[in-house]
C-alpha positions in Angstrom: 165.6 115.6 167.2 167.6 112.7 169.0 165.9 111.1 171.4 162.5 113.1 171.0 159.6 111.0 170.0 157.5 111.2 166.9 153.8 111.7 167.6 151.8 110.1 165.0 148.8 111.9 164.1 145.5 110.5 165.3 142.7 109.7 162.8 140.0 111.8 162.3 137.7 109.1 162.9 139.0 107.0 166.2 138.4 102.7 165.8 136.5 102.8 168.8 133.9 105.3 167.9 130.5 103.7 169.0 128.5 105.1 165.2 131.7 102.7 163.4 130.9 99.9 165.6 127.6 99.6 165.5 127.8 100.1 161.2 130.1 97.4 161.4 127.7 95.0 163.4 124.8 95.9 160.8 126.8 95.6 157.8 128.5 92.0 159.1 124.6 90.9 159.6 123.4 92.0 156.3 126.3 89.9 154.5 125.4 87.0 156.5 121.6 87.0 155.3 123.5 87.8 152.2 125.8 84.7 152.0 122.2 83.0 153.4 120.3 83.7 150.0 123.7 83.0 148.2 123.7 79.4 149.4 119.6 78.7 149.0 120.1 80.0 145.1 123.0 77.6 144.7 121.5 74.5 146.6 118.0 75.4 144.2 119.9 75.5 141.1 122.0 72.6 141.9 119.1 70.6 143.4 116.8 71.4 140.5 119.4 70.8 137.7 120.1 67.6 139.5 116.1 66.3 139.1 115.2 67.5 135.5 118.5 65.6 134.8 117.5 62.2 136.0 113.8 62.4 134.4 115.4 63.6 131.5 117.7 60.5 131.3 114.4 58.5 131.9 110.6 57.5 130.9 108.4 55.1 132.9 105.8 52.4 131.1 102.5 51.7 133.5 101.1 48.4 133.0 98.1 48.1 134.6 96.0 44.8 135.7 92.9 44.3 133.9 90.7 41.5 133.4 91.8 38.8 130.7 95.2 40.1 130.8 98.4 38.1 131.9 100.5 40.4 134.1 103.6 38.5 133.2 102.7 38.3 129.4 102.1 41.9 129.1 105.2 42.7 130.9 107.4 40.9 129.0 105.8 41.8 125.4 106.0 45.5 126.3 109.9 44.8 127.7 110.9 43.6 124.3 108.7 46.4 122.7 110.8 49.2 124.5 114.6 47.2 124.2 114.0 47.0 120.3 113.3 50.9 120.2 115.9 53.1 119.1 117.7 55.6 121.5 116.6 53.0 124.6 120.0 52.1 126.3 118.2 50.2 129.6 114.7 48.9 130.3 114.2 47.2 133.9 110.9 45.6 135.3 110.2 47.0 138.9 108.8 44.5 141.0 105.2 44.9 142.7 106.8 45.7 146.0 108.3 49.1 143.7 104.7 50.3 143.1 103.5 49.5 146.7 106.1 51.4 148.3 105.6 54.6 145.8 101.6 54.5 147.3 102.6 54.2 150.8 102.7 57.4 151.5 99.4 58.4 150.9 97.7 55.3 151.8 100.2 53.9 154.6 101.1 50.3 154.3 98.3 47.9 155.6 96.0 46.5 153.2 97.8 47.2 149.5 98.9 43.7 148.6 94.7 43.4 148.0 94.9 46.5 145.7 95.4 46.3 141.6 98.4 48.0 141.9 100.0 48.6 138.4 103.7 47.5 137.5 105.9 49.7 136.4 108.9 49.5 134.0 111.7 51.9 134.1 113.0 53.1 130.6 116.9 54.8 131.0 117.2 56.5 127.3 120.2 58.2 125.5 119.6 62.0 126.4 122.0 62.7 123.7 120.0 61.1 120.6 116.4 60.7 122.7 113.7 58.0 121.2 110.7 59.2 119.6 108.5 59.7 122.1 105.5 60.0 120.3 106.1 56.8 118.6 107.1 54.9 122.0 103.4 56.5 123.2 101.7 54.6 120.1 103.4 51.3 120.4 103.2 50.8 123.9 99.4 52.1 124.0 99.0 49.1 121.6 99.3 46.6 124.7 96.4 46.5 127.0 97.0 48.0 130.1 100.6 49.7 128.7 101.0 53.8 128.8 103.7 56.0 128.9 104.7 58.8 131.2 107.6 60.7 129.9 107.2 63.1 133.3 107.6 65.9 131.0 105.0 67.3 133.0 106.8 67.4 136.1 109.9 69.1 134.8 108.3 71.8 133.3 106.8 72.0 137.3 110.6 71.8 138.9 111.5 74.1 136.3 108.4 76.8 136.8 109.4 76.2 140.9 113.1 76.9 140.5 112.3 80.2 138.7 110.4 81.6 141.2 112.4 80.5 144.0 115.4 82.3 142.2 113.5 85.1 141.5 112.8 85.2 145.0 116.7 84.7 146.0 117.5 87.3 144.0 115.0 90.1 144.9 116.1 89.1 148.7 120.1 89.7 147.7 118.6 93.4 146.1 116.8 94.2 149.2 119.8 93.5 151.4 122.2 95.8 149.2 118.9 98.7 149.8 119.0 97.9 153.2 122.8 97.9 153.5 123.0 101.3 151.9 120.7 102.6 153.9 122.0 101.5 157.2 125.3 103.1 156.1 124.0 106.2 154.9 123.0 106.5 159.1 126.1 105.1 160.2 128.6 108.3 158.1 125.9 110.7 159.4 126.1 109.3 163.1 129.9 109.1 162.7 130.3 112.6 161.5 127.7 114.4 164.4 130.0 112.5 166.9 132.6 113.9 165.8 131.5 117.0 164.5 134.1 119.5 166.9 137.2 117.8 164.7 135.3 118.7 161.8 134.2 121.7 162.4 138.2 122.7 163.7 139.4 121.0 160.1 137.3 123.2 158.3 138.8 126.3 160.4 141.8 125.4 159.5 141.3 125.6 156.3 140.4 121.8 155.2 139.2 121.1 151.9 135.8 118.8 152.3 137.9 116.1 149.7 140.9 116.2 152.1 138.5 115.6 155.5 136.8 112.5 153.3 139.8 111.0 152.3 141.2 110.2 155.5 137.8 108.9 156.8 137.3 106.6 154.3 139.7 104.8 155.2 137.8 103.8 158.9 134.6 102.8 156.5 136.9 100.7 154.3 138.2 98.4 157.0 134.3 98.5 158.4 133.2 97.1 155.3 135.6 94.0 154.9 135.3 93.5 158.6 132.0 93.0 158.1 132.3 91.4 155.2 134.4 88.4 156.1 132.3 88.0 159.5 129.3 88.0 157.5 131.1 85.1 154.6 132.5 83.2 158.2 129.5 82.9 159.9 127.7 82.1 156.6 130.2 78.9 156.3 129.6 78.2 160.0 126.0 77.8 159.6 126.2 75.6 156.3 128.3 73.4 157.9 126.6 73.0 161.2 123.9 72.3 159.2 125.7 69.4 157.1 126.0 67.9 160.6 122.7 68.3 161.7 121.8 64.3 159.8 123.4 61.4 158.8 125.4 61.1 155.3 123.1 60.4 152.5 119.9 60.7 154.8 119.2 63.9 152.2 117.5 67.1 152.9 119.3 70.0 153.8 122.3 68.1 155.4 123.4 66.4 152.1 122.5 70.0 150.6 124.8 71.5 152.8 127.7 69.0 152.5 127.3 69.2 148.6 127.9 73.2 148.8 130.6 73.0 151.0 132.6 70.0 149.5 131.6 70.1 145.9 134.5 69.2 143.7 136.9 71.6 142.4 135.1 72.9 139.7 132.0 73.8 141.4 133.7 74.8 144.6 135.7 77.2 143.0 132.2 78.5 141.8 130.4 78.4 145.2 133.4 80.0 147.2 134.2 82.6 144.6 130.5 84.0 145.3 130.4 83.8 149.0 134.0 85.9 149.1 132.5 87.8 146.6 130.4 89.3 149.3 133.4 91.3 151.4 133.9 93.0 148.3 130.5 93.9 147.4 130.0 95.0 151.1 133.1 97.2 150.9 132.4 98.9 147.9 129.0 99.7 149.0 130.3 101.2 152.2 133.1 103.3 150.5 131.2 104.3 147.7 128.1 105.4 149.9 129.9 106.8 152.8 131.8 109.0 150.6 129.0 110.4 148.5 127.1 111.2 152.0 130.2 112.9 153.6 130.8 114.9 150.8 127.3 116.3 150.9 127.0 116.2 154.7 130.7 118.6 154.7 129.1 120.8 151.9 126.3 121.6 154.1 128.3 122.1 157.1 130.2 124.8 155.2 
């Protein structure tokens, strides 16, 4: 008719039900722990990848001072020992003030100039075509004083750590999807007793449960990538507040956080891809589990 004006029908489910909003809060947190353990499992690998890298590219020789034995002799023989040695691309002799400053920690720095402190020589190798370790272990133990620490040992450690951390990551992102399945399975059955008398008046009507579903789901769909997005935003916000919480290249979990945040392409593309990988989960998960509990809520009604 002209001039008359079109009611649009109202949604079964209104956006300012108090059940939808309060789902939406829980869901929004549980993607921001989620974008959390994201972010620790990438700054682990990353951080641990970056470590047994660098002791893979090198060895260190320990020359220690003993009696009847030039330092400088025995530094120099075992230098041209380890240049002449295939698969050696670099060997550099550390000054004292290297090994004194390695020692500080533990034993502060007051009195260590008086201590036998050994000299150390830092071997870079080719990690494409390594040296023969075993025979680099022979010749050098054949200077007095000489020994060789190919700190195998502590990359199988970093390697053993960043397993179980990762382990740990992930069992935390498999708790959160429990938890966030379970927090919606309350939230559809709060959302449908609250609005139970539209049900009940759909069913009398002769609604099919399918029909009554359908244009519900459609409230939990834009619940789940609202939360999902505030959950990914405030995951970015804290990552970069935390890059600003030190100085550039004063490491720890500032340099961490600027390295996730402004990797190059490559790896960015990675890193972001996950993190807005996260609305999606969180959608699916609502739609998926808010249907199945409607459906079996509206068959019990009947």
């Amino acid at each position: 008719m002209t001039g008359s004006r079109i009611r649009r029908a109202r949604p079964i489910i209104p956006a300012s039900a108090g059940a939808l909003r309060s789902l939406t809060v829980a869901m929004a947190v549980m993607c921001y722990l989620a974008c959390l353990a994201i972010g620790a499992l990438l700054l682990i690998d990353r951080a641990v990848s970056s470590w047994t890298q660098g002791l893979a590219r090198e060895v260190t020789v320990q020359v220690r001072q003993l009696q009847d034995v030039n330092m400088e002799e025995a530094l120099a023989q075992t230098e041209t020992l380890l240049k002449a040695m295939p698969g050696v691309t670099a060997v550099t002799v550390l000054e004292r003030e290297a090994g004194m400053k390695l020692l500080e920690p533990w034993l502060g720095n007051r009195g260590l100039e008086d201590l036998p402190i050994p000299r150390l020589i830092r071997v870079e190798v080719d990690d494409r075509r390594p040296p023969d370790y075993e025979v680099m272990r022979n010749a050098t133990a054949e200077i007095r004083g000489a020994s060789l620490d190919t700190h195998r040992r502590w990359q199988s450690e970093l390697t053993r750590m960043a397993r179980a951390l990762s382990i740990l990551s992930y069992t935390v992102l498999i708790l959160i999807c429990l938890s966030a399945i379970a927090i919606v399975i309350f939230g559809t059955r709060a959302v449908l007793q609250e609005n139970r008398p539209i049900v009940d008046l759909l069913h009398l009507v002769g609604a099919r449960d399918g029909y009554i579903a359908r244009q519900i789901d459609g409230r939990f769909l834009k619940s789940g990538l609202l939360a999902g997005f505030i959950g990914v935003l405030l995951g970015l916000l804290t990552f970069f507040l935390l890059s600003l919480s030190g100085m550039e290249g004063s490491g720890g979990v500032a340099d961490a956080s600027r390295r996730l945040l402004f990797a190059p392409p490559q790896m960015s593309l990675w890193t972001y891809g996950l993190l807005f990988a996260v609305p999606a989960v969180a959608t699916l998960i609502t739609l998926l589990t808010s249907r199945l509990t409607l459906i079996r809520m509206l068959r019990r009604v009947l």
